[in-house]
PAMAR-368585 format. One line per 5 residues: number of its first residue (from 1); their letters; for each residue x, z, y of C-alpha. Coordinates in steps of 0.5 Angstrom, whole numbers, plus 500, padded with zeros to 3 digits. Layout:
N
NUM = A = X/Z/Y  ...;
% end
This chain:
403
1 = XXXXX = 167/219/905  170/225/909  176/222/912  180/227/916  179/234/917;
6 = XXXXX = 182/238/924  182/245/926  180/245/933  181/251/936  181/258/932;
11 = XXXXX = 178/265/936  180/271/935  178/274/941  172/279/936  179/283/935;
16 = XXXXX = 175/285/927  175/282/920  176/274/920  176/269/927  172/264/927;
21 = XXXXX = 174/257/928  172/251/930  173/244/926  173/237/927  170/233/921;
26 = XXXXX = 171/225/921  167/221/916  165/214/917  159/216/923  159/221/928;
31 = XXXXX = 165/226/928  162/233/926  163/239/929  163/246/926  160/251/925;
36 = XXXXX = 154/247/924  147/248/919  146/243/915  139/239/912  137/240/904;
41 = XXXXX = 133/236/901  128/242/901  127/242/908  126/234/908  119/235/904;
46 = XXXXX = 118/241/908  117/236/914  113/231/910  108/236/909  107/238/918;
51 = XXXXX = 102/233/920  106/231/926  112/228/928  118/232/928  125/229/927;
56 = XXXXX = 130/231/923  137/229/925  142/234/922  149/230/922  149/234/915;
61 = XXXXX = 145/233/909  145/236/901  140/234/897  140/240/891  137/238/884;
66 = XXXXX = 137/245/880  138/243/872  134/249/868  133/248/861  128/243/862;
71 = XXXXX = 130/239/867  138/238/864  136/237/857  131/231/860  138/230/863;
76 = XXXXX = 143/229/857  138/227/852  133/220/855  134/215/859  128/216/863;
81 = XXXXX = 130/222/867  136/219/870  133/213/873  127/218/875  133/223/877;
86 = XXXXX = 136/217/882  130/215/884  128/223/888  135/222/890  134/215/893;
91 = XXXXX = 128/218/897  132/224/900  137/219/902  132/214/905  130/221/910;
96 = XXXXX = 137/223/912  138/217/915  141/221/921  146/224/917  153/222/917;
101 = XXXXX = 155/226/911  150/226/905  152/230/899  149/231/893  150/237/888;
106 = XXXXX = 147/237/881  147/244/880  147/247/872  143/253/872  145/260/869;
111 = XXXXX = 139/263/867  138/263/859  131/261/856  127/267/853  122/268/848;
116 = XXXXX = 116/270/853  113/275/848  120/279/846  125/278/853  130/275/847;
121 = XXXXX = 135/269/849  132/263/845  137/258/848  143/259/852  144/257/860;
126 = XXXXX = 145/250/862  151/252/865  153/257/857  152/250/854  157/247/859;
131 = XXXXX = 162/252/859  163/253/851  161/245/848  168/240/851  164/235/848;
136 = XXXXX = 157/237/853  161/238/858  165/231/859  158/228/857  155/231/863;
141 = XXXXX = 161/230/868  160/223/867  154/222/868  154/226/874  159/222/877;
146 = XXXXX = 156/215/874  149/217/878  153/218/884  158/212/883  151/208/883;
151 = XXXXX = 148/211/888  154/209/893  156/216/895  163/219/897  165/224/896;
156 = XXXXX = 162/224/889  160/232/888  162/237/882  159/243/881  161/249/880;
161 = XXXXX = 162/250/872  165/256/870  171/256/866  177/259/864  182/257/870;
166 = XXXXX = 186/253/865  181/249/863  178/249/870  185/246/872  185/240/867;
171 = XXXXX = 178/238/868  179/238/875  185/235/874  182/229/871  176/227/875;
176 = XXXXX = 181/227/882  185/222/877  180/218/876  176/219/883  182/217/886;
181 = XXXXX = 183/210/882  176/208/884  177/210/892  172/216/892  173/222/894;
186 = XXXXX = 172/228/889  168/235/893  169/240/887  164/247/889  167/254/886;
191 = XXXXX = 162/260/886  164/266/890  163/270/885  169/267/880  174/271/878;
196 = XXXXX = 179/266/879  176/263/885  184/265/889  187/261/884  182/255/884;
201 = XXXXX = 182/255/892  190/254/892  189/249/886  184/244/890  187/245/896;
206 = XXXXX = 196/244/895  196/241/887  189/236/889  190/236/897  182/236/897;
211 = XXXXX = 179/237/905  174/240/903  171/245/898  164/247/896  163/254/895;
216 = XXXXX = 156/257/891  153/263/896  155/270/894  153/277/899  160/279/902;
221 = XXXXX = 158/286/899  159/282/891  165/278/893  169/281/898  175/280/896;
226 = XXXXX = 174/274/895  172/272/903  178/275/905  182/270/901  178/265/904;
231 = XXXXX = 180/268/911  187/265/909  185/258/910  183/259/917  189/254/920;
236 = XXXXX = 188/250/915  184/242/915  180/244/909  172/245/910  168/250/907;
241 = XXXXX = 161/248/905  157/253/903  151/252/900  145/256/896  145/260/902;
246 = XXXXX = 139/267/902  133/264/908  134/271/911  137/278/908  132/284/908;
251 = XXXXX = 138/288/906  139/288/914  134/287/919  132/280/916  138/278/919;
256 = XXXXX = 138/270/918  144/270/913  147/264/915  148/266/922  154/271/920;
261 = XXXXX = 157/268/916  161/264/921  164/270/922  166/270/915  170/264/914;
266 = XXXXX = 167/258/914  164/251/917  158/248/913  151/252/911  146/250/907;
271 = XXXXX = 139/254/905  137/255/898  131/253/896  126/259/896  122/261/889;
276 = XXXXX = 115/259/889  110/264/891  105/266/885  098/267/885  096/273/881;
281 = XXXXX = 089/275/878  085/281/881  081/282/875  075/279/880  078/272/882;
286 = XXXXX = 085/269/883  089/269/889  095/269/893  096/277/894  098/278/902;
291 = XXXXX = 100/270/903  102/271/910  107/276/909  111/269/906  111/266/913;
296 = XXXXX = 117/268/917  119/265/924  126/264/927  127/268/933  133/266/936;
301 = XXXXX = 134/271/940  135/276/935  138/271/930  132/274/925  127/271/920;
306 = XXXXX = 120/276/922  114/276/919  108/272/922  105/278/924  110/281/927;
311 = XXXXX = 112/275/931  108/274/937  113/272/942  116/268/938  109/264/937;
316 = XXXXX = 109/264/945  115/261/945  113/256/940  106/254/943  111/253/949;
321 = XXXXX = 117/249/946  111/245/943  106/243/948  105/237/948  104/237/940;
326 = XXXXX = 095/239/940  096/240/932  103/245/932  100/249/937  094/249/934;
331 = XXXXX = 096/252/927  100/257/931  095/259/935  090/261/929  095/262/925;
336 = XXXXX = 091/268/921  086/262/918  092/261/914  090/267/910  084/264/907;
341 = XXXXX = 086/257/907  091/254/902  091/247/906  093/251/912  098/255/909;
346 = XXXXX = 102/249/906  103/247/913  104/253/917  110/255/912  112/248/912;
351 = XXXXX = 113/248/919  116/255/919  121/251/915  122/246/920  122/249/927;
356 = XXXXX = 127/255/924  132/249/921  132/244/928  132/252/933  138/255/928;
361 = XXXXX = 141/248/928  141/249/935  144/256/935  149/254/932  152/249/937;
366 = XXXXX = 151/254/942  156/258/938  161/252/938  162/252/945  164/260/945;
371 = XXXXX = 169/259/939  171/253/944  172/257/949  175/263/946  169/268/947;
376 = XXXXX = 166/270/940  166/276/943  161/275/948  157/272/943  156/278/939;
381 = XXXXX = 155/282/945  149/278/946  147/278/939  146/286/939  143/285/932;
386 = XXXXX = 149/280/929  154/285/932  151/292/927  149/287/922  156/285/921;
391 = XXXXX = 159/292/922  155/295/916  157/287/912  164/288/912  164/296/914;
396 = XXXXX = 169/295/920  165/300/925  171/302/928  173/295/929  167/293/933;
401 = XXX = 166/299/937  173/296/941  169/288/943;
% end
C-alpha cells in the first residue's frame, strides 16, 4: 500500500517547459525515490533466460497482462484461466521480491479482431466490448478486483477503460467506495491520449483523494495538451506512474524514451513489452531477416538504445563492467554468432534487456542527485543528445538556448 506521498524538492533550474521534482514514496518497505524505472514482468523472464546470475532489485515491479481477444474471452468465460492467470502472477511476484511496491495491471486491448482474408472487423476490441456493455464491464471489474484481493495486493489496479466521463465518474466512484470499505487501496490508470483525461485527473486526485494515478504512455507530439495539464500537479503529493512505455524512440536519435520523460512530468517508467520479431519466408528456406538489427544496447552516456552493430564502446564497456562473468563476456565478445544461432540470439537479446534495465536504473539515481540539488541544468548539458531530443519534443529551441 502506498501509504504516504511527499514532494521533496522541485527543480526549475532548466528555465523551459516543466521542472522536474523529486518525491518520496512510503509503502510498507523502503521508501522509494523518484524519479526512478521500474521493473516488468517482461524483463524478469528476460532475466530467466541469460544463463548467469544477474539480480533484479528494482524497488518497483508491474506485472503487465495484455488481454487481447483470446486471452479475455478465456478471462470472462472459464474458470480455468483465472487460476492459470493468478498462477503466472503468483511467479511475477515470487521474482520481484526486491520490490516494495508491486503493481499488477490487466490490461484490455484496443485492437479489434479481423477477418485475415477481407481486413473486416469480426469482433469488436476487448476494450469496445467494455466500453458499450455495463453488464461486461462490471463482470470484468470484479473479476479484476477479486483476482487481485487474492492475491493480497495493495493498491488493487484499474485499468484504463475508455468512458464517457459521466460514466467514468460513477465507476470510479464506486470502486473507491468499495475499496475503501475493505482497507485497500484503488490505483485508477488514465490513457494520455483521453479526451477528458483534465477532468478525470482533478477527479482522482480532489473528489477521490488518490496519491497516486497510472497513466497509459503516449509520445508528447499526440498529447501535448494533456502533459501540460500533468505539469500543473508538480507541487502536488500525488505519483505518476507511467507504464506502456516505447523501448526506445526512432523518431529521435534512438533516444531511450523514458529518460525524457522526467522532464515532462512525472515519477515512475515502466517499459512496454516489445512485439514479437517474426520469421519470414525467403522462398528458399525460412529465416529471421537481419536478426541482429533487433538487438540494441543501452549507452548511458548518450542515454540512447544502439543497434549492436554500431555499439563497439558500449560492448567494451560491458566486457568490462562484467569481467568477472566468462559466460556474459563471452556472448559479448562473439556477439556476431548470434546472426546465425537462434539459442544465442535468445540470450544475447535477453541480456540487452537486462543490462539496459539495471545501467538505466542506475541513470535515473543519478539524475535524483541534480533534481535534489537543483541542477538539472547541468545534467542535460552533460546529455547533449537529451538536451536536442527535448528541444524537437517539445519545440521550445529558444528556451533551451538560454541553459
Amino acid at each position: 500500500m502506498i501509504t504516504d506521498v511527499k514532494v521533496k524538492e522541485i527543480d526549475d533550474s532548466a528555465r523551459y517547459l516543466y521542472p522536474n521534482r523529486r518525491i518520496e514514496i512510503k509503502t510498507s518497505g523502503r521508501p522509494i525515490i523518484t524519479p526512478i524505472r521500474a521493473a516488468t514482468s517482461y524483463e524478469y523472464k528476460e532475466k530467466a533466460k541469460v544463463p548467469t546470475d544477474i539480480t533484479i532489485d528494482n524497488p518497483v515491479s508491474i506485472s503487465v497482462e495484455n488481454l487481447n481477444h483470446s486471452r479475455f474471452e478465456k478471462f470472462m468465460q472459464t474458470n480455468s484461466y483465472f487460476t492459470k492467470l493468478m498462477g503466472r502472477i503468483e511467479l511475477n511476484d515470487r521474482l520481484a521480491q526486491y520490490s516494495d511496491l508491486k503493481l499488477v495491471l490487466l490490461r484490455p486491448t484496443v485492437t479489434p479482431k479481423r477477418d485475415p482474408r477481407t481486413k473486416e472487423i469480426i469482433k469488436d476490441s476487448p476494450m469496445s466490448l467494455l466500453r458499450n456493455n455495463a453488464n461486461l464491464r462490471d463482470r470484468f471489474i470484479r473479476f479484476i478486483i477479486k483476482l487481485q484481493l487474492d492475491l493480497d495486493l495493495n493498491p488493487i489496479t484499474i485499468p484504463y477503460i475508455e468512458l464517457p466521463f459521466q460514466i467514468f465518474q460513477d465507476v470510479s466512484f464506486q470502486i473507491a467506495r468499495s475499496l475503501e470499505q475493505i482497507n485497500r487501496q484503488p490505483l485508477f490508470f488514465v490513457d494520455m491520449k483521453y479526451k477528458e483525461f483534465e477532468s478525470a485527473i482533478d477527479w482522482i486526485a480532489n473528489q477521490i483523494q488518490s496519491n497516486a494515478i497510472g497513466l497509459y504512455y503516449r509520445p508528447f507530439r499526440t498529447a501535448p495538451v494533456n502533459y501540460d495539464i500533468l505539469s500543473r500537479y508538480v507541487d502536488k503529493d500525488i505519483a505518476f506512474i507511467s507504464a506502456q512505455i516505447r523501448r526506445y524512440d526512432p523518431t529521435y536519435y534512438d533516444i531511450s524514451t523514458m529518460h525524457y520523460l522526467p522532464f515532462l512530468g512525472n515519477d515512475i517508467y515502466a517499459v512496454s513489452t516489445p512485439s514479437p520479431f517474426f520469421t519470414r519466408d525467403t522462398g528458399s528456406r525460412t529465416r529471421l531477416r537481419d536478426r541482429l538489427q533487433s538487438i540494441r544496447l543501452f549507452d548511458k552516456n548518450s542515454l540512447c538504445l544502439n543497434q549492436v552493430r554500431l555499439a563497439s564502446t558500449t560492448i567494451d564497456e560491458l566486457i568490462y563492467e562484467y569481467r568477472d562473468d566468462s559466460v556474459i563476456t563471452n556472448i559479448l565478445r562473439n556477439y556476431h554468432e548470434a546472426n546465425e544461432d537462434a539459442d544465442k540470439l535468445k540470450v544475447l537479446r535477453a541480456f540487452s534487456k537486462i543490462s539496459e534495465l539495471k545501467d538505466s536504473s542506475s541513470e535515473f539515481i543519478r539524475l535524483q542527485d541534480f533534481v535534489r540539488q537543483n541542477s538539472t541544468r547541468d545534467y542535460l548539458q552533460e546529455k547533449q543528445v537529451l538536451q536536442r531530443t527535448l528541444q524537437e519534443v517539445t519545440g521550445s529551441q529558444s528556451k533551451l538556448n538560454r541553459i
